[in-house]
N, C-alpha and C positions, 0 to 999 in steps of 0.2 A: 778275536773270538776263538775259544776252544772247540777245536773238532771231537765229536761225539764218541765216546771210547765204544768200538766196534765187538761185536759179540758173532763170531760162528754158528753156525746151528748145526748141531751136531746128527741131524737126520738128512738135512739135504746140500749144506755147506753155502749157506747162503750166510751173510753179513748183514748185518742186524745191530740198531744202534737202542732195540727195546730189551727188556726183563724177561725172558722166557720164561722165568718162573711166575712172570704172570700176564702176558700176554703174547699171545700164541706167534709162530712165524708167520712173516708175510707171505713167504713164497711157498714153504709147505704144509703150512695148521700146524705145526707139531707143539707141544710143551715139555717146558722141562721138568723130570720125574726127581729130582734131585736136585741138590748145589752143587753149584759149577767144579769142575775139576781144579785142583789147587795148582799155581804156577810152578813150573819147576824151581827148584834151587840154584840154579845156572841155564840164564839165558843167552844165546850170543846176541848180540846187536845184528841190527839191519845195517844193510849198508847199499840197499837197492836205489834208495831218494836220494841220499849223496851222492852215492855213483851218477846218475841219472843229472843228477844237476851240473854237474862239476861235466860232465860229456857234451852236455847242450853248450854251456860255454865257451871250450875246450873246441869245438869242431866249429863255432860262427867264430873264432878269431882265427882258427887256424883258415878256412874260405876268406877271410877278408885278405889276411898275411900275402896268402897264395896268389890273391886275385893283385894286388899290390907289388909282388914282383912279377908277375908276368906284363902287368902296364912296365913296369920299369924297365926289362928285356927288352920292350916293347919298343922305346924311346933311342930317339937318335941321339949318339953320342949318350950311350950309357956311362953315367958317372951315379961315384954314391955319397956326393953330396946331399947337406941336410935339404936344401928347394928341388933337387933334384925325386928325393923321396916322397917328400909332402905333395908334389904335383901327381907323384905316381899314384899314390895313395888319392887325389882326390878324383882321378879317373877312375880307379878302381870303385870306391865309394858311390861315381854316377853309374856306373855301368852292372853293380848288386843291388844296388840301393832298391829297387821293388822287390829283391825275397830276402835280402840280408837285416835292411831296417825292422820290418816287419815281424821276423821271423828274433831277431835280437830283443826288442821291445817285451815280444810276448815269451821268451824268454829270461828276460831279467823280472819281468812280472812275478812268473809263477815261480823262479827262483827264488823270489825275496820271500814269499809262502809259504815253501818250501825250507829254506832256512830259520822261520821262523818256527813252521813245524820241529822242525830238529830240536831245536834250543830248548822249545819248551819241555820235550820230552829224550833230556839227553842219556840217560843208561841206556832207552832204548834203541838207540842209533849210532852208527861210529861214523869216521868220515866226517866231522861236523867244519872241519875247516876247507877240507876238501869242498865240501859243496857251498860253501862261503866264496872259496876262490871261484868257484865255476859261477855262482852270480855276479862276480865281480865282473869277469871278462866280460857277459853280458849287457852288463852294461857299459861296459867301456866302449864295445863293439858299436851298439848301440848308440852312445853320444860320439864317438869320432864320425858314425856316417853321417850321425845328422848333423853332426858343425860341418865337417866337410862338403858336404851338397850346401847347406848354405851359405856358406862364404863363398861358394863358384857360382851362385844363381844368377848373381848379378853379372859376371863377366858373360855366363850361357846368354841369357837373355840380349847382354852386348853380338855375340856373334850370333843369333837369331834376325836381328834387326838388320846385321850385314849380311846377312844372308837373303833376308827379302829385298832387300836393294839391290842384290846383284841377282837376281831374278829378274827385277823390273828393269836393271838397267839392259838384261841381257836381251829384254825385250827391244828396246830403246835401238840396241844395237840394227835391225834388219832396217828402219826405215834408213839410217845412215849410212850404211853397205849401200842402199839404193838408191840416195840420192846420191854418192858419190861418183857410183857406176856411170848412174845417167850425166854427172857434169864432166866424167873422160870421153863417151862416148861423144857427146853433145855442144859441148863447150861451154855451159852454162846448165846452173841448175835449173829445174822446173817451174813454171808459172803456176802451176797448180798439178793437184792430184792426179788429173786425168791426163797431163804429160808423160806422166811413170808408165803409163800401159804401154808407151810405144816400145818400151824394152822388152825383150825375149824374156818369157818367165815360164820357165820349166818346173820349177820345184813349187811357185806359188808364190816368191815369196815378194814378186814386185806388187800381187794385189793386196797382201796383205799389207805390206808397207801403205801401199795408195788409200786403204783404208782408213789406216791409222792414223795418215796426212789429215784424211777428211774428217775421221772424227776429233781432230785435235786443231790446232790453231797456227797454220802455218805462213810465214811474212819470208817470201824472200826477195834480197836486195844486192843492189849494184850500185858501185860506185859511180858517179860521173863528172865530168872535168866539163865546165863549160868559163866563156870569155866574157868579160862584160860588154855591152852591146854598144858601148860609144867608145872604143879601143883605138888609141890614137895611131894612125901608122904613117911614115913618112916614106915615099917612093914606091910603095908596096908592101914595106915591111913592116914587122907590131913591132915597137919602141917601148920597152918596161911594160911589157902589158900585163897584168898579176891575174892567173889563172886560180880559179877557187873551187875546190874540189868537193864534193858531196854526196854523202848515203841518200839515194835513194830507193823507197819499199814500198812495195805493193803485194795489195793485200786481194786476194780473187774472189770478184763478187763485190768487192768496194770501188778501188783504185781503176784505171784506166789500165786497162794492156798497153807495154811496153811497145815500141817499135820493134823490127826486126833484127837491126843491129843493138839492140840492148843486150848484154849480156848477166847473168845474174851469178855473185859470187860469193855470196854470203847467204845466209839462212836464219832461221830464227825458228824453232817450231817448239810447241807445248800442248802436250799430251796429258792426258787426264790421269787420276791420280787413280786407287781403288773404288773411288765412288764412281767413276766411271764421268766424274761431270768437270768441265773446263772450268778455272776462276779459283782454287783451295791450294792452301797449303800442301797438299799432297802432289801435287802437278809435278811433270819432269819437263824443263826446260834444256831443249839441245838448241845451242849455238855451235856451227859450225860442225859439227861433230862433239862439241863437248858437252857432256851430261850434267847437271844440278838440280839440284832441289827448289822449288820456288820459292819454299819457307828460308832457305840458306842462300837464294839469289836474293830477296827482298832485306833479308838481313844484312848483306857485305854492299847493298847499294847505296850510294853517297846521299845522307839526307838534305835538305834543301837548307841554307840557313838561314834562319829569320832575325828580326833586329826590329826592335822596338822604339818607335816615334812618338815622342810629345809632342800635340798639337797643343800651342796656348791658347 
């Protein structure tokens, strides 16, 4: 679409895209008494739009350029390798990308308008490649940040995910610091939650642990060695007697309290996941001290094998 060739008024200098000689101005009532002044014989060309474009361009590549080697400086073991550059360049890219994108786009916009202005009205404009190249970088600027933020979204989102895992596991970490405490102090881990209080807790951080115990699901166990009960012995002594060793777990609230000589050496506890509720995929399972996922424990578990019988 043609923009409206623009008329002065020559009473209060206002721009006006109507006929003064026959209808009045907007801004001052005036009319025209006459026909318009004739053009001169030599006019220079404008070179304000060009300039203007080709500057917008011009200063969102040179910002990205800039922002691209100071990531680079930035980096250990500065080399100027081609992955060496593309990685700088796509931190740069995350780290403008809210005023560089934006500000690129609606640049290469009004660029493209702007050049299209020119073209159509070329005597009166110089500069016309000039402001060609300056919508170019535009858009150049433009499409490299937006490929570069999306070919990284997917790895960003990778280390987001690690990121809130190692939150939850850093969580995970206090009841483990305390139960361990208590099986140097004690010699045995706890039968339940309310064992954990007997330790000194200055900072807090044995009730919060004891807490955690109780809202999560805790089994700890002991090995134990016992004889079979018709053990043949000759003079006194056991002759081949085969001793059979055995996990046993108790669960508090269920199970029978241990004797006193039981000692407890192993653990089992599961903690709820964001939902806040025992039993999901979301659950962190610590054995022993070691952290997993429920959904990544239930998946590496040996499934059961079945086999198929024909009854005739």
């Amino acid at each position: 679409m043609r923009s409206p060739e623009l008329i002065i008024c020559p009473c209060c200098g206002a721009q006006t895209a109507s006929d003064l000689r026959v209808e009045a101005c907007r801004a001052c009532g005036a009319l025209a008494v006459g026909p318009p002044l004739a053009r001169p014989e030599e006019e220079l060309p404008a070179i304000g739009l060009p300039f203007a474009v080709a500057s917008s361009g011009a200063l969102l590549a040179f910002v990205f350029a800039a922002s691209t080697a100071f990531a680079l400086f930035g980096r250990k073991g500065f080399t100027l390798d081609f992955w060496s550059v593309v990685a700088a360049a796509e931190t740069a890219a995350w780290r403008s990308a809210w005023a560089v994108l934006p500000l690129s786009l609606a640049a290469a916009y009004f660029g493209n308008r702007a050049v299209a202005h020119i073209r159509r009205n070329g005597p009166r404009y110089a500069g016309a490649r000039l402001a060609s190249a300056g919508f170019a970088l535009s858009a150049v600027v433009a499409f490299a940040v937006f490929t570069l933020v999306g070919l990284t979204v997917p790895e960003r989102l990778r280390h987001r995910r690690l990121a809130q895992e190692a939150a939850r596991n850093a969580e995970a970490y206090e009841p483990i610091r305390v139960l361990l405490e208590y099986q140097q102090q004690y010699g045995s881990l706890p039968a339940s939650a309310e064992d954990l209080r007997k330790l000194p807790d200055p900072d807090g951080s044995v009730a919060r642990a004891a807490r955690m115990i109780e809202a999560g699901a805790y089994e700890p166990e002991s090995t134990i060695a016992s004889l079979p009960p018709a053990a043949a012995r000759r003079g006194g002594r056991a002759r081949n007697v085969n001793v059979s060793v055995r996990p046993v777990s108790m669960r508090p609230g269920i199970d029978d309290l241990p004797g006193e000589g039981l000692a407890f050496t192993n653990y089992t506890l599961r903690l709820p996941g964001d939902d806040g509720k025992i039993g999901n995929e979301d659950d962190l399972l610590i054995s022993d001290g070691m952290i997993t996922r429920a959904a990544d424990a239930e998946e590496a578990a040996p499934r059961p094998r079945t086999r198929e019988i024909k009854v005739p």
